[in-house]
SEFIZA-3560 file (N, C-alpha, C; in Angstrom, 3 decimals):
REM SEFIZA-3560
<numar><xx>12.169</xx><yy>11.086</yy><zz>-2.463</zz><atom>N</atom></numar>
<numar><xx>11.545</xx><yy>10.188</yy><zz>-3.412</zz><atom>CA</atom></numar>
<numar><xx>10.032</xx><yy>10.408</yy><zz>-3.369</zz><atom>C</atom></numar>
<numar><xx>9.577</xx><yy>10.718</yy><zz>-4.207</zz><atom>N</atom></numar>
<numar><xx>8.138</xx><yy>10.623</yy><zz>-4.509</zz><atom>CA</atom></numar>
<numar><xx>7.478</xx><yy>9.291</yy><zz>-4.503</zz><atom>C</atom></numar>
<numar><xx>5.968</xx><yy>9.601</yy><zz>-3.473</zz><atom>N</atom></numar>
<numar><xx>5.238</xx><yy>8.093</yy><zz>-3.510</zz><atom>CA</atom></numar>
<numar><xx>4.086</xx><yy>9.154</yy><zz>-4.595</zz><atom>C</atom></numar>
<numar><xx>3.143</xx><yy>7.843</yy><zz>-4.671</zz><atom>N</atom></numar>
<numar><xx>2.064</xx><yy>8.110</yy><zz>-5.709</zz><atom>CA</atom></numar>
<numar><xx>1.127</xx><yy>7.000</yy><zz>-5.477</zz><atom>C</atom></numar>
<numar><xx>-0.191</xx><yy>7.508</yy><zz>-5.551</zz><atom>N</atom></numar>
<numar><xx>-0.911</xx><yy>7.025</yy><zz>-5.014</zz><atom>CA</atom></numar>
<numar><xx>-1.818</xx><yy>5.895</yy><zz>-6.039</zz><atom>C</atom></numar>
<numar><xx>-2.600</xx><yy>4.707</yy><zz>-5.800</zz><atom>N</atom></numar>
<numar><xx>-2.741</xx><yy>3.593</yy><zz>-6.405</zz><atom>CA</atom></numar>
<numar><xx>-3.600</xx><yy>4.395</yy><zz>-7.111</zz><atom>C</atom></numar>
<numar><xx>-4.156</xx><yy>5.002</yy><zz>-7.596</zz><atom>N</atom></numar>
<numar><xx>-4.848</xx><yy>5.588</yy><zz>-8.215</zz><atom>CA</atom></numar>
<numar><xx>-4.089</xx><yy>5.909</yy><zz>-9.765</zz><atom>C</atom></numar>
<numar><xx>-3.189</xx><yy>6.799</yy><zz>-9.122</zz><atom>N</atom></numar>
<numar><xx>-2.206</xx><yy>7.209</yy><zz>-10.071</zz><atom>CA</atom></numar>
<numar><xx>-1.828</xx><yy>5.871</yy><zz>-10.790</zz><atom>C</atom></numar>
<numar><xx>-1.199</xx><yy>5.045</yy><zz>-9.892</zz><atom>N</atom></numar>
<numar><xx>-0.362</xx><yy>4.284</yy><zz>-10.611</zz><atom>CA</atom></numar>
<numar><xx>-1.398</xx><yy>3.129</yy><zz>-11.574</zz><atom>C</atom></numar>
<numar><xx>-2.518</xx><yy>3.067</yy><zz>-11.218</zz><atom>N</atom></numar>
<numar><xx>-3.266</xx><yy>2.097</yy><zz>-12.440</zz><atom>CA</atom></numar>
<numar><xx>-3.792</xx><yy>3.260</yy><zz>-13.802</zz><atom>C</atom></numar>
<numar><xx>-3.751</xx><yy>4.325</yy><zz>-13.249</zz><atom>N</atom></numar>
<numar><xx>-4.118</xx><yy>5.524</yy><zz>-14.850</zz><atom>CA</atom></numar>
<numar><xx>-2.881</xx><yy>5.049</yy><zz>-15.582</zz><atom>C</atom></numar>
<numar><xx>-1.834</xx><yy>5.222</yy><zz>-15.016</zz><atom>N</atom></numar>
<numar><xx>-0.466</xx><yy>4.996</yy><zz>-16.079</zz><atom>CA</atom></numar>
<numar><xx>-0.389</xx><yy>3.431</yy><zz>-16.227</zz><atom>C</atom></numar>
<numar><xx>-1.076</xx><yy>2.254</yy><zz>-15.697</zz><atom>N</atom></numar>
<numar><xx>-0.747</xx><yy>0.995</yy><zz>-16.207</zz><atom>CA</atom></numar>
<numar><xx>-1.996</xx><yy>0.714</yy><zz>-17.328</zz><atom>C</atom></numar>
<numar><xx>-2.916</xx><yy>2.097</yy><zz>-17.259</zz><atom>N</atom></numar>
<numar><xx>-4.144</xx><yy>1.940</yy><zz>-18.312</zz><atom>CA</atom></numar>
<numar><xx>-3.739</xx><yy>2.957</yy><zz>-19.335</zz><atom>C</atom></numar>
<numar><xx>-2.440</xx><yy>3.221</yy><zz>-19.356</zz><atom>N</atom></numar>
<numar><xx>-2.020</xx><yy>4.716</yy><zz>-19.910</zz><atom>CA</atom></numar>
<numar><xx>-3.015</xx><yy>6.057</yy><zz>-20.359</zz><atom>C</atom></numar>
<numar><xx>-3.432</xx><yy>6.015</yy><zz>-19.365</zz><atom>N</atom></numar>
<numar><xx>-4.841</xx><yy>7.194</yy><zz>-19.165</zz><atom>CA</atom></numar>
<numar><xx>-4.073</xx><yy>8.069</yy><zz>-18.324</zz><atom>C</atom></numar>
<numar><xx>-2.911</xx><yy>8.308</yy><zz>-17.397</zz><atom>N</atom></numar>
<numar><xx>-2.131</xx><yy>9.211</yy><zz>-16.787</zz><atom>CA</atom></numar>
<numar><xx>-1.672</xx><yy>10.347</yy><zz>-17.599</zz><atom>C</atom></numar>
<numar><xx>-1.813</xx><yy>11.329</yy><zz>-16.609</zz><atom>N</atom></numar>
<numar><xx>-1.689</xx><yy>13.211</yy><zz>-17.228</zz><atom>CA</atom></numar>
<numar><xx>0.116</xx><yy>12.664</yy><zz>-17.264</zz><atom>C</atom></numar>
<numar><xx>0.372</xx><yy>13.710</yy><zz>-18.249</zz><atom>N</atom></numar>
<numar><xx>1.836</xx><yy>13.351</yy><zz>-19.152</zz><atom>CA</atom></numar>
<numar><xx>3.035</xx><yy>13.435</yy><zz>-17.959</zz><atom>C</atom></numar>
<numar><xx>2.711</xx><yy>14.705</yy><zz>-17.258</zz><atom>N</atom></numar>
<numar><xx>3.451</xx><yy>15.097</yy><zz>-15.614</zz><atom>CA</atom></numar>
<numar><xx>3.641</xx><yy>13.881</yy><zz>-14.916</zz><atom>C</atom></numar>
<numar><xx>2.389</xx><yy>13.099</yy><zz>-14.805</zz><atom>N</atom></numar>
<numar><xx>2.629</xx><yy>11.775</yy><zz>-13.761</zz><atom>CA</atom></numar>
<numar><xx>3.444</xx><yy>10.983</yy><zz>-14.201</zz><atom>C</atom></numar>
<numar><xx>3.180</xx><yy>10.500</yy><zz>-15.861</zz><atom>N</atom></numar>
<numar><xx>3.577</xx><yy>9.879</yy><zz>-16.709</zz><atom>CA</atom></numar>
<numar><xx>5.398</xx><yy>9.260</yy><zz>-16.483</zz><atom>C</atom></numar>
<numar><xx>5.906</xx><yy>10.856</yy><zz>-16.548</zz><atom>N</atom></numar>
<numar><xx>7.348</xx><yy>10.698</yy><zz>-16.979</zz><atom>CA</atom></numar>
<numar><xx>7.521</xx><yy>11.522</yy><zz>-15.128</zz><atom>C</atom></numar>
<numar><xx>6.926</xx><yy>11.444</yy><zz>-14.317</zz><atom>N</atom></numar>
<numar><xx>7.675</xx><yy>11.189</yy><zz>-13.511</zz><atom>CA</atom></numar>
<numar><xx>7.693</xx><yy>9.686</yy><zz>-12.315</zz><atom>C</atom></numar>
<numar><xx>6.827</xx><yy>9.182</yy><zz>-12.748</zz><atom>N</atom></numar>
<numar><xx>6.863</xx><yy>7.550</yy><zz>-12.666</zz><atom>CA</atom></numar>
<numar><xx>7.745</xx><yy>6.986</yy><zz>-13.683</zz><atom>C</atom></numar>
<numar><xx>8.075</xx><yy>7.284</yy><zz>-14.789</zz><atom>N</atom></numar>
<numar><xx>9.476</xx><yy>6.945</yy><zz>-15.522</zz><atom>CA</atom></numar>
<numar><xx>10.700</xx><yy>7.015</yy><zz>-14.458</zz><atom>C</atom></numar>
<numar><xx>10.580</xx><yy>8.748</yy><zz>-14.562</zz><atom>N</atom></numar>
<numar><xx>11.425</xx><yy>9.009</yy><zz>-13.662</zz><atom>CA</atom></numar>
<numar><xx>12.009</xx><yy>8.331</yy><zz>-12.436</zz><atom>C</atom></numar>
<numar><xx>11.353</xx><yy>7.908</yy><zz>-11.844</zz><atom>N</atom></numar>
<numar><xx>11.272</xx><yy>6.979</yy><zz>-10.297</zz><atom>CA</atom></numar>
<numar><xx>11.701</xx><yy>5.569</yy><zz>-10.661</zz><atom>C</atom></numar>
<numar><xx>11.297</xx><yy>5.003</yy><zz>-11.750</zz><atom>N</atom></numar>
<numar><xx>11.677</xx><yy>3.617</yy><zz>-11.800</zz><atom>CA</atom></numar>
<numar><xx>12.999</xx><yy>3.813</yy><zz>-12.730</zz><atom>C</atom></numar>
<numar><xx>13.486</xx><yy>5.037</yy><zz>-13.352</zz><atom>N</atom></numar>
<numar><xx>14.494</xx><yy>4.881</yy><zz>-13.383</zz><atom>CA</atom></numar>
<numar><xx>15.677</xx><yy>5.347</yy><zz>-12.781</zz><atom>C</atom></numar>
<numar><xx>15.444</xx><yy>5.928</yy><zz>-11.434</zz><atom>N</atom></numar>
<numar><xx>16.306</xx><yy>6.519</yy><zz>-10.769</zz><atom>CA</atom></numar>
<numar><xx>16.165</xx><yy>4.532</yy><zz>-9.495</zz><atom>C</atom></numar>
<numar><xx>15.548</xx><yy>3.594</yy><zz>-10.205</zz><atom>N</atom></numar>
<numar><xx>15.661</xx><yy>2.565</yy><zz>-9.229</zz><atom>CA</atom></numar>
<numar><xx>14.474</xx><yy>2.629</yy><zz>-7.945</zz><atom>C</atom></numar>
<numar><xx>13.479</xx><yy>3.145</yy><zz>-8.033</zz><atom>N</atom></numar>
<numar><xx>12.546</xx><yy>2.856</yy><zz>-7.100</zz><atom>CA</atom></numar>
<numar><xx>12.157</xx><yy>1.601</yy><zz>-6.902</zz><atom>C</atom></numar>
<numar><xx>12.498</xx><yy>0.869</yy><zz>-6.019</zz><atom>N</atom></numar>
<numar><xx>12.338</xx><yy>-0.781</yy><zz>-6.205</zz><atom>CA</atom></numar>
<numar><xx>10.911</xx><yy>-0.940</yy><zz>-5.699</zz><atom>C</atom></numar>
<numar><xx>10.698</xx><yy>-0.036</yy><zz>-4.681</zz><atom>N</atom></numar>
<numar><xx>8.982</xx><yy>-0.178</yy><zz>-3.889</zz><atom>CA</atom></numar>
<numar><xx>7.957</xx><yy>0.288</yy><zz>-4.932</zz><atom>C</atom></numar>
<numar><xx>8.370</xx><yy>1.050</yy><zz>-5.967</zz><atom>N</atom></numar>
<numar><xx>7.129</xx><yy>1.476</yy><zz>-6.981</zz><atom>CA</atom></numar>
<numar><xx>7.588</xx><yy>0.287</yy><zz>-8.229</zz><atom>C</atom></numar>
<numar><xx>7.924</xx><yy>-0.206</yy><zz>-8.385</zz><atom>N</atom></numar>
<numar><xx>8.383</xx><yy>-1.227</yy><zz>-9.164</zz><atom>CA</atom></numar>
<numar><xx>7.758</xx><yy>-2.760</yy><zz>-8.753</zz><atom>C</atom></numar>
<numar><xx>7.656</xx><yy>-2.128</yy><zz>-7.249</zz><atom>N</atom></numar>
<numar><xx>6.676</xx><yy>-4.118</yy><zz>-6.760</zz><atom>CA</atom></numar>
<numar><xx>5.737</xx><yy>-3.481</yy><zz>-6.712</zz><atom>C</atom></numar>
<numar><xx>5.101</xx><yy>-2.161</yy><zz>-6.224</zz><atom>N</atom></numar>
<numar><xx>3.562</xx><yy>-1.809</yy><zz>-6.428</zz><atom>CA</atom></numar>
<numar><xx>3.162</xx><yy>-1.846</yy><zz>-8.062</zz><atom>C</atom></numar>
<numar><xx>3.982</xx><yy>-1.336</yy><zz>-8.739</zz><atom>N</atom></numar>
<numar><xx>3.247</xx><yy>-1.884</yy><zz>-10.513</zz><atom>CA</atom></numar>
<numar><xx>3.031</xx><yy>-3.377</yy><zz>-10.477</zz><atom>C</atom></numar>
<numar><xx>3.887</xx><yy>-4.017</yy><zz>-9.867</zz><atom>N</atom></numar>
<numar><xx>3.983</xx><yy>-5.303</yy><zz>-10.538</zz><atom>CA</atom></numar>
<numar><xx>2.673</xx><yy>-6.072</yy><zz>-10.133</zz><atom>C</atom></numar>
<numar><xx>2.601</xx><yy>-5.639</yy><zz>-8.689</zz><atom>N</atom></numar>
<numar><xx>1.179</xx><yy>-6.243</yy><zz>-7.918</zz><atom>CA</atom></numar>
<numar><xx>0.148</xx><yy>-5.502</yy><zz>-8.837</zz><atom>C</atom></numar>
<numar><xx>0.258</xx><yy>-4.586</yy><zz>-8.731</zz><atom>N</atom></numar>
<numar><xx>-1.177</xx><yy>-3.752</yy><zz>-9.675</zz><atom>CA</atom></numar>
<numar><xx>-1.253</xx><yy>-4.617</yy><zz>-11.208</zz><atom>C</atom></numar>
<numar><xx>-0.160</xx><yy>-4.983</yy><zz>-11.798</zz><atom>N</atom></numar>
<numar><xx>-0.373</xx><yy>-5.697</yy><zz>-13.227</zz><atom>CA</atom></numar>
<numar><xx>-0.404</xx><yy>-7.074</yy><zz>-12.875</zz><atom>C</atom></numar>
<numar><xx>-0.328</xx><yy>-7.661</yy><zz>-11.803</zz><atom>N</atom></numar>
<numar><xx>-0.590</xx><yy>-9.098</yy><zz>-11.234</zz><atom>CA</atom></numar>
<numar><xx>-2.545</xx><yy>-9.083</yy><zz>-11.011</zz><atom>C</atom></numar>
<numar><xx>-2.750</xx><yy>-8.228</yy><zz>-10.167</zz><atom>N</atom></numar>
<numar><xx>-4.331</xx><yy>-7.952</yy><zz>-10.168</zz><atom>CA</atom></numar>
<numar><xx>-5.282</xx><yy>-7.426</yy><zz>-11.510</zz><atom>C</atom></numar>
<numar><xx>-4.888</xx><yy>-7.176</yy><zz>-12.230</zz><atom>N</atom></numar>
<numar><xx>-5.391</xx><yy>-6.378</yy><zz>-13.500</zz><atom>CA</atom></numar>
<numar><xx>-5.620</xx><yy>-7.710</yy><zz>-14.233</zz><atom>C</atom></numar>
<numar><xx>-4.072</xx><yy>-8.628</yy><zz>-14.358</zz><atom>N</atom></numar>
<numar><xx>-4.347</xx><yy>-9.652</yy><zz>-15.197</zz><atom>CA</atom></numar>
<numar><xx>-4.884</xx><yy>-11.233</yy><zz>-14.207</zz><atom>C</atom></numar>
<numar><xx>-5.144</xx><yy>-11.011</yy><zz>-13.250</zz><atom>N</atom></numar>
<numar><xx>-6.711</xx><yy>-12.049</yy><zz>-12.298</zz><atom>CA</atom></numar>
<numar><xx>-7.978</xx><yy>-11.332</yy><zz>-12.242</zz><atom>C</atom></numar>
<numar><xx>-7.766</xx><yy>-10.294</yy><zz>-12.302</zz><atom>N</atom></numar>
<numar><xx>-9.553</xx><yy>-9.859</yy><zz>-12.770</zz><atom>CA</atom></numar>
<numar><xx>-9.629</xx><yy>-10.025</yy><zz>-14.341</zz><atom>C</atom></numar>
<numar><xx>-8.926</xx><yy>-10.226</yy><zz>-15.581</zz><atom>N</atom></numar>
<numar><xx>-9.695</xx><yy>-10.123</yy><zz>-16.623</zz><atom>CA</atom></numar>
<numar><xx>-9.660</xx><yy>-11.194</yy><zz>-16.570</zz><atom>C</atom></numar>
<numar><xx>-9.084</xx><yy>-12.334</yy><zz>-16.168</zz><atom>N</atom></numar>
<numar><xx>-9.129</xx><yy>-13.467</yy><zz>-16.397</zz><atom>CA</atom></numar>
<numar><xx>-10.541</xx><yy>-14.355</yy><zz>-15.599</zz><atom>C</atom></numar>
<numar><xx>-10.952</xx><yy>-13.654</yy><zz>-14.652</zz><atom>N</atom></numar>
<numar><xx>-12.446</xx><yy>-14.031</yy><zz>-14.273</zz><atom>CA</atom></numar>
<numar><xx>-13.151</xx><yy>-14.422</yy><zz>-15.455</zz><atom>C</atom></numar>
<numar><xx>-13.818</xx><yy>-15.444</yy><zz>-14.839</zz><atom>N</atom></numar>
<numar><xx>-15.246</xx><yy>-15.401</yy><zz>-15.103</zz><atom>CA</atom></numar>
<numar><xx>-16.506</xx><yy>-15.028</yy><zz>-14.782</zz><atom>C</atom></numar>
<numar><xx>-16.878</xx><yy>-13.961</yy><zz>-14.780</zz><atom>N</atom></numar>
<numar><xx>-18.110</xx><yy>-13.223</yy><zz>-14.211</zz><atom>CA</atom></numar>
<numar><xx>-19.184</xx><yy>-13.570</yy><zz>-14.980</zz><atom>C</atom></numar>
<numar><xx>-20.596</xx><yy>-14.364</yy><zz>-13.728</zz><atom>N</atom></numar>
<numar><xx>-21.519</xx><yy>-14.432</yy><zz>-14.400</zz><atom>CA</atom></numar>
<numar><xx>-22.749</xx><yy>-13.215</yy><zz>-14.321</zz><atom>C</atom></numar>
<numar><xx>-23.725</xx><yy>-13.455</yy><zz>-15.001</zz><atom>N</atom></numar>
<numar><xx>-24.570</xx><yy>-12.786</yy><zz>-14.994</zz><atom>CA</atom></numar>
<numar><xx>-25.585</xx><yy>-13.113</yy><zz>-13.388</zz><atom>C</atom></numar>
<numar><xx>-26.303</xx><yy>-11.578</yy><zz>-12.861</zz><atom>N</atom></numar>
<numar><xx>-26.584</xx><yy>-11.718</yy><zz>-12.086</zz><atom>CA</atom></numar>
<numar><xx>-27.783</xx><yy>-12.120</yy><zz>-11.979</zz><atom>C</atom></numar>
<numar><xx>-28.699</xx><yy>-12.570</yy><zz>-10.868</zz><atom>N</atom></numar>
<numar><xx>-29.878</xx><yy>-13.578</yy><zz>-11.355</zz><atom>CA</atom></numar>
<numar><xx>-31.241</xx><yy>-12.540</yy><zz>-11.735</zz><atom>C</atom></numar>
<numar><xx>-31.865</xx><yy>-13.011</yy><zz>-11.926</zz><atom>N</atom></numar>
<numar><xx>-33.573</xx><yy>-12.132</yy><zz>-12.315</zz><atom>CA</atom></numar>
<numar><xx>-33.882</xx><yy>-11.748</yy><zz>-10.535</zz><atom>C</atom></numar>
<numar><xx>-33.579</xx><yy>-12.687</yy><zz>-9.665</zz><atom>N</atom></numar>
<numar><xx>-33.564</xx><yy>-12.429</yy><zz>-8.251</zz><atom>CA</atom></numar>
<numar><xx>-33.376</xx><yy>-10.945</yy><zz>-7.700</zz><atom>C</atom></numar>
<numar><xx>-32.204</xx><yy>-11.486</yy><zz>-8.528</zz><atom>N</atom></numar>
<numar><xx>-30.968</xx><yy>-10.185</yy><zz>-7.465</zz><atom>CA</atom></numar>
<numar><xx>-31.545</xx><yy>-8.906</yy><zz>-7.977</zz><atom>C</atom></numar>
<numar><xx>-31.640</xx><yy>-9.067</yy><zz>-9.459</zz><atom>N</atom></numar>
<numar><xx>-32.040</xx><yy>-7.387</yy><zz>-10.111</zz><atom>CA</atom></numar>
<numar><xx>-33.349</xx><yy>-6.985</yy><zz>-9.769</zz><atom>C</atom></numar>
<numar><xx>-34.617</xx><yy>-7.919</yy><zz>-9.769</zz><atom>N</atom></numar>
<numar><xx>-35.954</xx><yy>-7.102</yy><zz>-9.361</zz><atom>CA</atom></numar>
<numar><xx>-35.245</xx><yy>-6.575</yy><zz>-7.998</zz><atom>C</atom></numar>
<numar><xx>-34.282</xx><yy>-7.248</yy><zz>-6.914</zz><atom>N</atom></numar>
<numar><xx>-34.710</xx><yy>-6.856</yy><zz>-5.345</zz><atom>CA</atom></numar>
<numar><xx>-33.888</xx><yy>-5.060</yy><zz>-5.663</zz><atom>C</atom></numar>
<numar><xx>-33.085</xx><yy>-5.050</yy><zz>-6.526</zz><atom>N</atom></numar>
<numar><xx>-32.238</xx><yy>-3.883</yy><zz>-6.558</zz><atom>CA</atom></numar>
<numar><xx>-32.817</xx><yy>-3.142</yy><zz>-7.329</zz><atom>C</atom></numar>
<numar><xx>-33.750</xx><yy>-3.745</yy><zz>-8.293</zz><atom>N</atom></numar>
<numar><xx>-34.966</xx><yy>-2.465</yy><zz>-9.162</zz><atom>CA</atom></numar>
<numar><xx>-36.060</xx><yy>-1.972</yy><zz>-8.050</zz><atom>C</atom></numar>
<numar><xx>-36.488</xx><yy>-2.749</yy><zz>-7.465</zz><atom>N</atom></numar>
<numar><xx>-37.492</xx><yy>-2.396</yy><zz>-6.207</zz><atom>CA</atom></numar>
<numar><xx>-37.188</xx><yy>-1.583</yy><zz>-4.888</zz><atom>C</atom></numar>
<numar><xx>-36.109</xx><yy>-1.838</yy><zz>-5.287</zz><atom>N</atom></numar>
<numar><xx>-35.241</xx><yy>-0.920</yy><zz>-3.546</zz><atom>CA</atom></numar>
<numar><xx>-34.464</xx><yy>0.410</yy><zz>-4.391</zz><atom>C</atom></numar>
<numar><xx>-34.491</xx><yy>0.529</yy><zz>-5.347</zz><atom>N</atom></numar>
<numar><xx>-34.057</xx><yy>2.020</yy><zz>-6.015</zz><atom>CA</atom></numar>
<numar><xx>-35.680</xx><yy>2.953</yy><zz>-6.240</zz><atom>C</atom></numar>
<numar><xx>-36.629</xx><yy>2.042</yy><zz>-6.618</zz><atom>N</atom></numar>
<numar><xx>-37.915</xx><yy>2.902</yy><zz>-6.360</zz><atom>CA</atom></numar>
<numar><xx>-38.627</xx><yy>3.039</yy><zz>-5.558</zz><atom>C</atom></numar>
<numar><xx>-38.102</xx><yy>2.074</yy><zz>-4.442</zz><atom>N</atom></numar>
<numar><xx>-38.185</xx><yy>3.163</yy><zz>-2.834</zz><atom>CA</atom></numar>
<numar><xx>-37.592</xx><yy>4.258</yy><zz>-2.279</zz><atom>C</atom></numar>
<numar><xx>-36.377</xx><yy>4.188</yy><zz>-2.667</zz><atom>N</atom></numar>
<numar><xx>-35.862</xx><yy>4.896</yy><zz>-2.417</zz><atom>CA</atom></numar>
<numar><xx>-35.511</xx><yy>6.317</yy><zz>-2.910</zz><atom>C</atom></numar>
<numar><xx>-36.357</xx><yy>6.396</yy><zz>-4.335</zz><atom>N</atom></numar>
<numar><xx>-36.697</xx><yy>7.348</yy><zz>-5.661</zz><atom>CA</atom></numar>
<numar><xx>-37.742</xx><yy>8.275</yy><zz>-5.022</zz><atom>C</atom></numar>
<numar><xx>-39.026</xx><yy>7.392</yy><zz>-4.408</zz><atom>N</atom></numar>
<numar><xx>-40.434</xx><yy>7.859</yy><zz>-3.869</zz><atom>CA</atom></numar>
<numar><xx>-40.322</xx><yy>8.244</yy><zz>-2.947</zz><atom>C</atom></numar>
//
């Protein structure tokens, strides 16, 4: 049985996966892979709690200290 790595498996839940991976992750969940079947499910459980965030904007704080510490680190 083929594993595949989380990488892989969120290209094909963003359907951005090369066609090879594609249909052989078909393949696997339909030959009954039950362990790649709870790793999608967790991966589409996390996909849909991050869009559902609310992310705010970060403060005027935070960005001068990270504009100032990239042109130290530039010089």
């Amino acid at each position: 049985m083929e594993t595949f790595k989380e990488e892989d498996l969120l290209l094909y839940l963003y359907q951005e996966s090369p066609k090879a991976t594609t249909q052989a992750i078909h393949t696997a969940l339909e030959e009954g892979n039950y362990a790649l079947e709870e790793q999608l499910k967790t991966l589409r459980r996390s996909i849909a709690q991050l869009s559902a965030l609310q992310l705010k904007r970060p403060s005027i704080f935070s960005l001068t200290a990270v504009k100032n510490y990239s042109k130290k680190v530039v010089d």
